[in-house]
KEBA-488604 format. One record per residue (C-alpha): z, y, x; residue in three letters. Coordinates in steps of 0.5 Angstrom, whole numbers, plus 500, padded with zeros to 3 digits. Each point is the difference from the previous one (the first is absolute). Last residue first. Layout:
ZYXALA...
END
This chain:
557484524UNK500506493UNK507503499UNK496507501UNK503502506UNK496494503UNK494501497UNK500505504UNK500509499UNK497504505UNK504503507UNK502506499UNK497506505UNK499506495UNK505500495UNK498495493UNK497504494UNK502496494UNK494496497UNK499495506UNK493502502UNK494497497UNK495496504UNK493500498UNK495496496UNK502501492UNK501508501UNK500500491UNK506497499UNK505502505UNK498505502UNK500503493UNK506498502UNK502503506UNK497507497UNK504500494UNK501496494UNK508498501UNK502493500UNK504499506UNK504506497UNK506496497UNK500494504UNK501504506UNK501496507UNK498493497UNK494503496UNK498503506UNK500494504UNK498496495UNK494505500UNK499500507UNK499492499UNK496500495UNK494505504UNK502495507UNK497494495UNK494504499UNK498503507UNK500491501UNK497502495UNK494503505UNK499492503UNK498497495UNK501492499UNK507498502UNK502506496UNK498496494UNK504495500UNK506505502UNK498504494UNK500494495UNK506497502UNK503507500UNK497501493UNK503494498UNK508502503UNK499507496UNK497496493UNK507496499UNK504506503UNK497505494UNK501494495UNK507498502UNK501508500UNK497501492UNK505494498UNK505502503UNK500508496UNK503505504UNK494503504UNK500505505UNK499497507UNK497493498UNK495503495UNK498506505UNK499494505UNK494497495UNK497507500UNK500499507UNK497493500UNK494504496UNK498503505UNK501495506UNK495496494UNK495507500UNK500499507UNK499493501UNK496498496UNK495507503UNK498494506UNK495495496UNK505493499UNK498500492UNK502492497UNK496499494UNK495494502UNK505495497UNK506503496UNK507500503UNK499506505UNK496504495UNK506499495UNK505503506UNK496506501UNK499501492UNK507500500UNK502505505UNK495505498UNK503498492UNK507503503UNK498505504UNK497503494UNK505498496UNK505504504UNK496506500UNK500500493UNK508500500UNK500506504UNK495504495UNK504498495UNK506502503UNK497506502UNK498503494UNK507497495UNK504505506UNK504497505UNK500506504UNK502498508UNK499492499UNK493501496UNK498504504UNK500496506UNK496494497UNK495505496UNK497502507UNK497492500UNK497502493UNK492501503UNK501496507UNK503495494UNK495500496UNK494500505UNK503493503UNK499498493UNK493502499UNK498497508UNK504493499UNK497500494UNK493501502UNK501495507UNK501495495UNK494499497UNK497501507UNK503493501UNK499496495UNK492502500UNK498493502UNK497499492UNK506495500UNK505505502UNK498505495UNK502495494UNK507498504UNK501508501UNK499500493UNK504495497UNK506502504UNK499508497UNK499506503UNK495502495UNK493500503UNK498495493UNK501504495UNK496506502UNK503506503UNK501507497UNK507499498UNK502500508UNK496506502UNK503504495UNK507498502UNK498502507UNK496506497UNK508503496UNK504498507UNK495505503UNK500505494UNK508498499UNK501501507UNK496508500UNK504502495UNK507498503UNK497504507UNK498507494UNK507499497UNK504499506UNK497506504UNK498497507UNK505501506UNK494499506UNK498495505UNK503494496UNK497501494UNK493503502UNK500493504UNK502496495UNK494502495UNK495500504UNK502493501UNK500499493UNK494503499UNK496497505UNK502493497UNK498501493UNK493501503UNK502493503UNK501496494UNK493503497UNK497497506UNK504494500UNK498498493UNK492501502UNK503494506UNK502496494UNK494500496UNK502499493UNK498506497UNK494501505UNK496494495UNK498505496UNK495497495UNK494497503UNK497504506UNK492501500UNK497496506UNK498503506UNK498494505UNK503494502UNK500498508UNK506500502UNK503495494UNK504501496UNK506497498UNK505503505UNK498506496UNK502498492UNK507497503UNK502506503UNK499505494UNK495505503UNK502506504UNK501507496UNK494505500UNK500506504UNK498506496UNK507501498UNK502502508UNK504498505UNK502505505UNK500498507UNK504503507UNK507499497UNK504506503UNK504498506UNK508497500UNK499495505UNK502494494UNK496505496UNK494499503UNK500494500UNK503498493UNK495504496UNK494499505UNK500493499UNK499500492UNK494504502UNK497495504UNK501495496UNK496503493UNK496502506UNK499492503UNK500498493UNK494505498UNK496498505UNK502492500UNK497501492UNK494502502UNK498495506UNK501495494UNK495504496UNK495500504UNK496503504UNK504507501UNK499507499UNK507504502UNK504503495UNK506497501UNK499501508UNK498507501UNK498497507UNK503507503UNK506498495UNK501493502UNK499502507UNK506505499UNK504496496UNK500493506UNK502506506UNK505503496UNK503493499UNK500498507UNK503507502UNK505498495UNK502493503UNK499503507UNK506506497UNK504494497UNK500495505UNK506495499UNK495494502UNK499498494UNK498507498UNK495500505UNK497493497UNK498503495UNK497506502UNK496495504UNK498496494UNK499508497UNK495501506UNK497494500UNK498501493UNK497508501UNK496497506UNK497495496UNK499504494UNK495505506UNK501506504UNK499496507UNK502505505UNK508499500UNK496492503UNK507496498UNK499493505UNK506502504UNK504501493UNK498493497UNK502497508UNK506503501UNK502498493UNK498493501UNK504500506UNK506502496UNK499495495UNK505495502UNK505504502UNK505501494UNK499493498UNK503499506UNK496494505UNK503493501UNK494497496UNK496504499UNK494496501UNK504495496UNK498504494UNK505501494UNK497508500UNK504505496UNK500504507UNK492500501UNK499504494UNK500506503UNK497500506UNK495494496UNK498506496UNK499505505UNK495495504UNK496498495UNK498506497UNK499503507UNK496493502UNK495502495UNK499495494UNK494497499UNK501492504UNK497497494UNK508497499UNK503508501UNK494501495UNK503496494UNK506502502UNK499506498UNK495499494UNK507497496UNK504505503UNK497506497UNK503505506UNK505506500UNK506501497UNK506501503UNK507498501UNK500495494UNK494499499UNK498497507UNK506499504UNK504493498UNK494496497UNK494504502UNK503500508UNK502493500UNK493498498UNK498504505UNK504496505UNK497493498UNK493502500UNK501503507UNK504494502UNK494496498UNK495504503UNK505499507UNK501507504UNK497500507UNK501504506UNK497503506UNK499498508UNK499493499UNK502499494UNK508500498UNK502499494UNK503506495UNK503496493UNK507505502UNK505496504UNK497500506UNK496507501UNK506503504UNK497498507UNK494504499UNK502507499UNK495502496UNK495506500UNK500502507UNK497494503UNK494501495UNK501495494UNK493495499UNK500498492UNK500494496UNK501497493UNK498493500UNK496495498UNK503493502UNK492497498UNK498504506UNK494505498UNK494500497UNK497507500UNK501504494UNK503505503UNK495502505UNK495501494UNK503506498UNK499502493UNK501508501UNK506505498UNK497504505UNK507501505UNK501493498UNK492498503UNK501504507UNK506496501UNK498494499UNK502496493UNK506495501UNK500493501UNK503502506UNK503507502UNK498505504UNK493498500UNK496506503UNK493498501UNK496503505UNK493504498UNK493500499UNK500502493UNK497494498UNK504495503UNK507504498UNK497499492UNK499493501UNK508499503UNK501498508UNK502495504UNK497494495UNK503494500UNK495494504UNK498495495UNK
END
């Protein structure tokens, strides 16, 4: 039987059918949200994903390397290496980075040919690195996704105000900041909040309860994001949650439902065992605390009223803490239970996170407690010190444990974080067991960071972070810890370079690794 050249509403309308990609909707019947004929036409039994690049949007000789195959005058993706990246992409992205889809029906469409191109190509551009795929083969996972990401961002229709354009816009945010972007990142961000501002997204009637719960993660996310994006460029955050908006639903619950139930009555309160609605609550925590030290370090604070402010903020931590069921303690039982549901890893991304948020809340404390050993700053700097510690130790653990291991970008940071603390126990600590405990974790999370600077270009951003403040710490151990502006900085500005802490004349080359005894 002939192949159809055009779709059955193109037919009756008398016009052409545009196809930009194979197996896809035409883009009359995407733009309408139509059944599109077209793409239930037969196709090849090696379907693949396919689109015709212009001359101007590739550079065709560097598409070896990267899943893109050559075909007559455009390129093709393998289905199969489609569904391989995207499985990547919820393992080691989504969850954890951000939260966006309901995996289960995802993938179902993406093997019915459903999914728009945007979607896949953002994906696959940032989960590309992590594949084992002899297509990449030769190629630096670093580079892998980049004519994925050229790709999602040439598809991006700024016209189209819709949940596709918003969650393409967060996939290429994310990819900005992997590339040590942060203003595009933020611009990305921006972008994706207005839309889900315009759509009114948490409010907005949906057919399924499915479709409901992906809106309210993706503004739960999207609200999240907007914290540490716009602190990362010191700009006012663009959305403000509110207590109308209800929480996510615990994860196991939504993976389990399928896309076309309706609107039963909930039972019991299943948003205190959701690992994504803990990480909302972690984060309006997270707003204060950088709120917080950036107060601090542009203004002398009265003593009094900034200790007030660290024992709230410390107060709704230990809060938060106490509240959690049983079974979302950090505990190896838990982790091992998680993992077996397939959500080990986002398990761990909410620790990592609550213990990161600590010791940016009490690493002031490290310098205080050196200048005025008072009972205060003492116990400050020793919870400072656990929460590095159990930040490290949960890392280590997910790496042990199967289906636990977290590769996503923001590892990196708040371990560098975390290794400095490490350093402030090998340079003030007089205890041996205390300083062969600090060497042990500083040697591993070295191992770790390298690993996963193999995989993300920003840290390499991340590693010169580690480096400058060894510099610092070598030149002037006694202030190295300081909270002013460098620090906060140092903690909060994650994708961009620091300078070294002590101002440098105009003219003097950079630091190496060389001068810091590293070949």
């Amino acid at each position: 039987m002939r192949r159809a050249k055009a779709c059955a509403a193109c037919r009756q309308r008398r016009r052409r059918c545009e196809v930009r990609t194979q197996g896809f909707p035409c883009v009359y019947c995407f733009d309408r949200g139509l059944s599109c004929t077209i793409s239930d036409t037969p196709t090849k039994s090696d379907s693949q994903l396919e689109h015709h690049y212009t001359p101007e949007s590739i550079d065709t000789a560097s598409t070896a390397g990267c899943g893109l195959i050559q075909k007559g005058n455009g390129f093709s993706t393998p289905q199969s290496l489609c569904s391989e990246l995207t499985q990547l992409y919820f393992d080691y992205v989504h969850d954890q980075l951000h939260t966006l889809f309901h995996q289960p029906s995802f993938m179902k469409d993406l093997s019915e040919g459903k999914v728009t191109p945007i979607l896949i190509y953002g994906i696959m551009a940032l989960s590309a690195r992590f594949s084992t795929n002899s297509v990449f083969s030769g190629t630096d996972p670093r580079q892998r996704g980049k004519n994925y990401a050229k790709e999602c961002e040439r598809l991006l229709d700024w016209h189209d105000v819709s949940l596709t354009t918003l969650h393409a816009c967060v996939l290429l945010g994310a990819i900005a900041i992997t590339d040590g972007n942060p203003a595009l990142e933020n611009i990305y961000y921006t972008v994706a909040g207005r839309i889900a501002q315009l759509l009114d997204l948490p409010n907005r009637p949906t057919k399924s309860l499915v479709e409901q719960e992906i809106n309210i993660r993706t503004w739960w996310t999207l609200c999240m994001i907007d914290v540490w994006s716009s602190s990362g460029v010191r700009l006012p955050r663009l959305l403000t949650p509110t207590s109308d908006v209800p929480l996510p639903m615990d994860e196991v619950t939504f993976l389990n439902i399928s896309p076309d139930q309706g609107f039963p009555c909930p039972i019991g309160d299943p948003k205190r065992s959701s690992l994504l609605a803990e990480m909302v609550r972690l984060n309006h925590i997270l707003f204060q605390i950088n709120q917080y030290n950036i107060r601090a370090s542009e203004r002398n604070l009265d003593v009094q009223s900034s200790l007030e402010d660290v024992e709230d903020l410390s107060a709704q931590l230990d809060a938060w803490l106490e509240q959690l069921p049983d079974h979302m303690r950090d505990t190896r039982e838990n982790l091992v239970c998680y993992a077996e549901q397939g959500l080990g890893r986002p398990f761990v991304a909410l620790y990592l996170g609550y213990y990161n948020y600590g010791q940016m809340l009490f690493y002031r404390f490290l310098h205080e407690s050196l200048r005025r050993s008072t009972t205060r700053a003492l116990y400050y700097a020793q919870k400072c010190k656990e929460h590095a510690s159990n930040l490290c130790e949960i890392v280590y653990s997910s790496s042990e444990a199967p289906g636990c291991d977290v590769k996503y970008n923001m590892v990196a940071h708040v371990l560098v974080i975390a290794s400095t603390i490490q350093i402030h126990t090998l340079l003030f600590d007089g205890l041996d067991a205390n300083l062969r405990v600090a060497k042990s974790r500083l040697e591993k999370n070295f191992s770790i960071l390298t690993g996963l600077v193999r995989l993300w270009p920003t840290l390499d951003v991340c590693m010169d972070r580690l480096m400058a403040f060894h510099t610092a710490c070598r030149e002037s151990a006694d202030t190295s810890f300081c909270m002013d502006q460098w620090m906060v900085r140092f903690l909060v500005e994650f994708a961009n370079p620091v300078d070294d802490k002590r101002s440098r004349p105009v003219g003097e080359d950079q630091w190496s690794l060389a001068e810091l005894g590293i070949p």
